[in-house]
C-alpha positions as CSV (number, residue, x, y, z in Angstrom):
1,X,91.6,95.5,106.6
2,X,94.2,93.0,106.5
3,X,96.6,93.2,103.9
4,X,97.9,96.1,102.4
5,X,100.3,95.7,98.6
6,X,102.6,98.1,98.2
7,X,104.9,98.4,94.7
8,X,108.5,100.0,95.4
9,X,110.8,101.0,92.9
10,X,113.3,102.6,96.0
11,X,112.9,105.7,94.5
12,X,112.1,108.9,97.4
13,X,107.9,108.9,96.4
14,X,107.3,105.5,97.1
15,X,109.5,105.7,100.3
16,X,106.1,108.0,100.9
17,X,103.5,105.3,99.3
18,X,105.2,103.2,102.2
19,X,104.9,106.1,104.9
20,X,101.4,106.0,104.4
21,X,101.1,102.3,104.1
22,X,103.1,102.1,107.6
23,X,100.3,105.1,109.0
24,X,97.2,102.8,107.9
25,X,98.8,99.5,109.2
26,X,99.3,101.3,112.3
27,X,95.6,101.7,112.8
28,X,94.9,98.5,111.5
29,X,97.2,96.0,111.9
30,X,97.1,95.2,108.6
31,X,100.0,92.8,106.9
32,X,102.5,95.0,104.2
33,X,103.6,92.9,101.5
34,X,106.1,94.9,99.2
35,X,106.2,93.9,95.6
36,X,108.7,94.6,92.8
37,X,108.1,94.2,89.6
38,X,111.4,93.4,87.3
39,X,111.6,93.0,83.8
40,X,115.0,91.3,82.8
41,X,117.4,92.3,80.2
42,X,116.8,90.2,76.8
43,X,119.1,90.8,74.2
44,X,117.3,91.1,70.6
45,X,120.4,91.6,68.9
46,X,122.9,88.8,68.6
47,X,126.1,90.2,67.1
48,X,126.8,93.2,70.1
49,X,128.7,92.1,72.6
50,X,126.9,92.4,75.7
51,X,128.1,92.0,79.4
52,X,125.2,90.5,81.2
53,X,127.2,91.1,84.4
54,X,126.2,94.4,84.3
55,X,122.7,93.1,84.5
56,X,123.2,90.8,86.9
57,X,124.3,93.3,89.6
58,X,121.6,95.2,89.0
59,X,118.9,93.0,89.6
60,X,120.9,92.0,92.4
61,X,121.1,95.3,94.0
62,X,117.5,95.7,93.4
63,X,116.8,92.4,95.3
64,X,119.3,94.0,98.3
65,X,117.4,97.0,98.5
66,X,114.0,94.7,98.4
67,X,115.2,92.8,101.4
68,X,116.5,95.4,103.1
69,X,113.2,97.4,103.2
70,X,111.5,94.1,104.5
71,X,114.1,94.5,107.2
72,X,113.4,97.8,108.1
73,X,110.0,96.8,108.9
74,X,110.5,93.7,110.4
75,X,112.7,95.5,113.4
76,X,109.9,98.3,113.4
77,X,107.3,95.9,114.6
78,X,105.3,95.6,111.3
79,X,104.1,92.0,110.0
80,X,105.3,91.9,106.0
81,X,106.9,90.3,103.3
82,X,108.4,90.6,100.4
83,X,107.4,89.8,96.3
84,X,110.1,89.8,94.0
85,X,108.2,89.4,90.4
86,X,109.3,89.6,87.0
87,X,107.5,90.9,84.0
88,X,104.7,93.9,83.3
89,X,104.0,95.7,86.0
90,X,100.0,95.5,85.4
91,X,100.3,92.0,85.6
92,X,102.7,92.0,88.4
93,X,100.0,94.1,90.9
94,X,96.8,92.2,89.6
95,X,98.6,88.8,90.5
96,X,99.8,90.0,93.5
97,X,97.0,91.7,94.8
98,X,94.8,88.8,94.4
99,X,97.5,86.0,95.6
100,X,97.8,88.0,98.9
101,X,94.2,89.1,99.3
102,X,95.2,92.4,99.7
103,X,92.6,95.1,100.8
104,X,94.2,97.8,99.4
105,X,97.0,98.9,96.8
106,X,99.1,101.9,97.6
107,X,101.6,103.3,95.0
108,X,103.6,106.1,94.4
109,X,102.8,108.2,91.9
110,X,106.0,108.7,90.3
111,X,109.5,107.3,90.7
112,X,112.9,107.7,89.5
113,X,112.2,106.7,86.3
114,X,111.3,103.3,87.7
115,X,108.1,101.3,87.4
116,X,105.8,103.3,89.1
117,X,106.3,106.1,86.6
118,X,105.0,103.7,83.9
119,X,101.3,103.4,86.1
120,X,100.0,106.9,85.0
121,X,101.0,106.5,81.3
122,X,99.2,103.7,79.3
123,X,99.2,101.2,82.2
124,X,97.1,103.0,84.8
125,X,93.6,102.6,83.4
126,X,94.7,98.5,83.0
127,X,95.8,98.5,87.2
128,X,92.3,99.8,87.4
129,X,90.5,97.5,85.4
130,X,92.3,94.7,86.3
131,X,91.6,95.0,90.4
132,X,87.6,94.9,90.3
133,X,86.6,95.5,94.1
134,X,89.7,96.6,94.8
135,X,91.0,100.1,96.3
136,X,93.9,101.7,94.9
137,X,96.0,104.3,97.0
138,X,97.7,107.0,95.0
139,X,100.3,109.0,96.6
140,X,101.3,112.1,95.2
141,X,105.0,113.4,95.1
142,X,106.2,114.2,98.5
143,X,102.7,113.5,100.2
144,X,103.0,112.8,103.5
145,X,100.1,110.6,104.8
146,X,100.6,110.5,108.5
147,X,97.1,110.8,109.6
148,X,93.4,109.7,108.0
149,X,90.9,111.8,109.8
150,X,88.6,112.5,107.0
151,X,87.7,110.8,103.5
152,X,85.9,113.0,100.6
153,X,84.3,110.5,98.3
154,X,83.5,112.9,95.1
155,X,80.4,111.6,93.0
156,X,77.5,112.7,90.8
157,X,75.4,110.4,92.4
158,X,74.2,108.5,88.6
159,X,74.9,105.3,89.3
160,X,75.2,102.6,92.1
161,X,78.2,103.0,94.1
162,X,77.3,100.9,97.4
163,X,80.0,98.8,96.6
164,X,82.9,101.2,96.8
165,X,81.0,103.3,99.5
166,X,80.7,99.8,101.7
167,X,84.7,99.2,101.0
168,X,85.2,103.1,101.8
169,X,83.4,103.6,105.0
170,X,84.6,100.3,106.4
171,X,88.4,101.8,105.9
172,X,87.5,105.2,107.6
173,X,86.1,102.7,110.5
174,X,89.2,100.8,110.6
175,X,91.7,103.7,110.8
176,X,88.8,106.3,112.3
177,X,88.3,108.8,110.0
178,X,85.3,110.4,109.2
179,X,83.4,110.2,105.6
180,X,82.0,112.9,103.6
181,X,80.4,113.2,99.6
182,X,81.2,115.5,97.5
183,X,78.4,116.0,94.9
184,X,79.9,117.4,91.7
185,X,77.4,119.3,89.6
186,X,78.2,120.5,85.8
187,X,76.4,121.8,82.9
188,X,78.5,119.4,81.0
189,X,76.4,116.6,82.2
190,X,73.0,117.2,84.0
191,X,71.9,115.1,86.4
192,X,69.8,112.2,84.8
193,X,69.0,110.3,88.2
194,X,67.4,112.3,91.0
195,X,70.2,112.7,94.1
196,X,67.8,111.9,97.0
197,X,67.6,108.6,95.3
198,X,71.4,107.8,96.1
199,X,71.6,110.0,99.1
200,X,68.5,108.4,101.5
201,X,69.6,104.7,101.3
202,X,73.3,106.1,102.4
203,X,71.4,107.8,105.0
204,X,69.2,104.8,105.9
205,X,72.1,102.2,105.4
206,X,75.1,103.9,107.3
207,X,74.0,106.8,109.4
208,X,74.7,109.8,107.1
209,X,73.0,113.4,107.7
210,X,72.8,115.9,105.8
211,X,76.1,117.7,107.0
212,X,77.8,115.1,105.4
213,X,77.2,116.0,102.0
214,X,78.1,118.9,100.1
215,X,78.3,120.1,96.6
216,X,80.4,122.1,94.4
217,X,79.7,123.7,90.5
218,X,82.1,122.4,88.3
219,X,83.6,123.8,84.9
220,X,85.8,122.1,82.4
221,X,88.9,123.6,82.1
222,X,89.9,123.8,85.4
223,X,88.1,120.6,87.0
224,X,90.5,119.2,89.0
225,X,92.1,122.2,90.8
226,X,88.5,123.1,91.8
227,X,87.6,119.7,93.1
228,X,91.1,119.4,95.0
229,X,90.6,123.2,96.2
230,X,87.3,121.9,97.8
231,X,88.1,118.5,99.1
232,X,90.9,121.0,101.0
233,X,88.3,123.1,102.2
234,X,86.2,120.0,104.0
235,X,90.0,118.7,105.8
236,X,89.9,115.4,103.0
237,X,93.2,113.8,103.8
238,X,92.1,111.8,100.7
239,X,90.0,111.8,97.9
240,X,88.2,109.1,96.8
241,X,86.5,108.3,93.4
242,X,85.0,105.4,91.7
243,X,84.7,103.9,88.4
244,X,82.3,101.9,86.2
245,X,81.6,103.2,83.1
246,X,83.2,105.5,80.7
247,X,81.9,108.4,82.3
248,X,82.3,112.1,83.7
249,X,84.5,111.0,86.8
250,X,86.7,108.2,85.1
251,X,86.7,110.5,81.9
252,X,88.4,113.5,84.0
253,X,90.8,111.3,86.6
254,X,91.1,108.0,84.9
255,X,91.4,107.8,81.2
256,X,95.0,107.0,80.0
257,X,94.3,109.5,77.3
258,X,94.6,112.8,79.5
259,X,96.0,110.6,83.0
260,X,99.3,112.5,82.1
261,X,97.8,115.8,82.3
262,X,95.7,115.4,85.6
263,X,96.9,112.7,87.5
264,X,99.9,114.2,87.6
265,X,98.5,117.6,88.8
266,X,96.6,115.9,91.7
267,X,98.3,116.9,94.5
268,X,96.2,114.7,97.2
269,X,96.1,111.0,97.9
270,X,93.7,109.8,95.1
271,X,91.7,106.8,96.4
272,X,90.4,104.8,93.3
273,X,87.7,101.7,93.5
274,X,86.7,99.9,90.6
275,X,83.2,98.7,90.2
276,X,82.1,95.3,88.7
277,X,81.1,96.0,85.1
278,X,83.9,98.9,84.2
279,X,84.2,98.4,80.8
């Protein structure tokens, strides 16, 4: 792991997306490059007198605060730079991510009534979509990510994920933490592909036993405190999902449609991967 993206909008939660970005470079050595994305003042109406001088010191200020972030992690030791970017945010991260190579994305979940707040409304499932192959960090309000000792990647085991697994266990290598599954089972959707037929490659491939997975009996209604209740109970510093196709894991913790009602009630680091052909 090399480099790690990291959008600020100086508000207190993604002081904490930048805790745990400092926490992982730590262990890694990784490169943090901070991005803001700014959208400039146009004026649509040209008879209302306007003083763009009020808009000028803002984006100013916001460059300040950009630089003197970089600063602050310069003098702490940490290799980084700094983006300064104008336009959608969506666009902002996907260029970004790939100009930089980055290995990972880590944003704060909410801000103070900044860009970041605008991820989990209609622009989350595009930051998704747009980063195939990947990761996305997602930290919570007032998470504090000091330490990675164990991942929980939670799955059905229905389609191929050895991509995101591959990307997964090679970050709990890098920062040494350990990886677990979390097989979700519900009478909503039974299982169409047999789970041996997931689970004995991982073994084969990456040294898995059988104490590393578990399984949990899932409802509807309440699917995302119990999945977050259980990823507690195995010590999950993070969660980790992927997503292909429109199905039961994207459905519940990626959709834009309902992101508003259970992203926001996450309260763990939500590791999202994309998989080639999410659609």
């Amino acid at each position: 792991m090399k480099n790690l993206l990291v959008p600020v909008d100086f508000s207190r939660n993604a002081k904490f997306a930048l805790r745990a970005a400092k926490a992982i470079a730590r262990r890694t050595g990784a490169k943090i490059h901070l991005l803001h994305s700014y959208i400039p003042f146009v004026p649509t109406e040209i008879n209302i007198p306007i003083n763009m001088d009020v808009y000028t010191d803002i984006e100013q200020s916001l460059k300040n605060s950009l630089d003197e972030t970089l600063q602050e992690l310069l003098a702490s030791g940490f290799d980084a730079s700094a983006i300064w970017s104008n336009g959608p945010v969506a666009d902002a991260v996907a260029e970004q991510a790939a100009e930089v190579g980055a290995d990972l994305v880590i944003i704060g979940r909410t801000g103070k009534g900044g860009f970041l707040d605008k991820l989990f409304g209609s622009t989350a499932t595009s930051i998704v979509k747009e980063l195939e192959g990947t990761p996305v960090l997602t930290i919570p309000p007032d998470a504090e990510l000091d330490k990675i000792e164990k991942m929980v990647f939670a799955t059905r085991f229905e389609i191929e994920e050895d991509e995101a697994i591959t990307k997964v266990f090679n970050f709990c290598r890098a920062v040494g933490a350990k990886l677990d599954f979390l097989k979700l089972n519900s009478d909503i959707q039974p299982d169409i592909q047999p789970d041996e037929q997931f689970i004995g490659p991982l073994k084969s491939k990456f040294g898995f036993t059988d104490r590393d997975f578990h399984a949990i009996n899932i409802g509807r209604s309440a699917i995302v405190p119990e999945i977050e209740a259980e990823a507690h109970k195995l010590g999950a510093d993070i969660l980790v999902v992927s997503s292909r196709e429109r199905g039961f894991i994207e459905e519940l913790l990626v959709d834009p449609s309902i992101s508003q009602k259970l992203l926001l009630r996450v309260n763990m680091p939500l590791l999202s991967y994309r998989l080639p052909g999410y659609s």
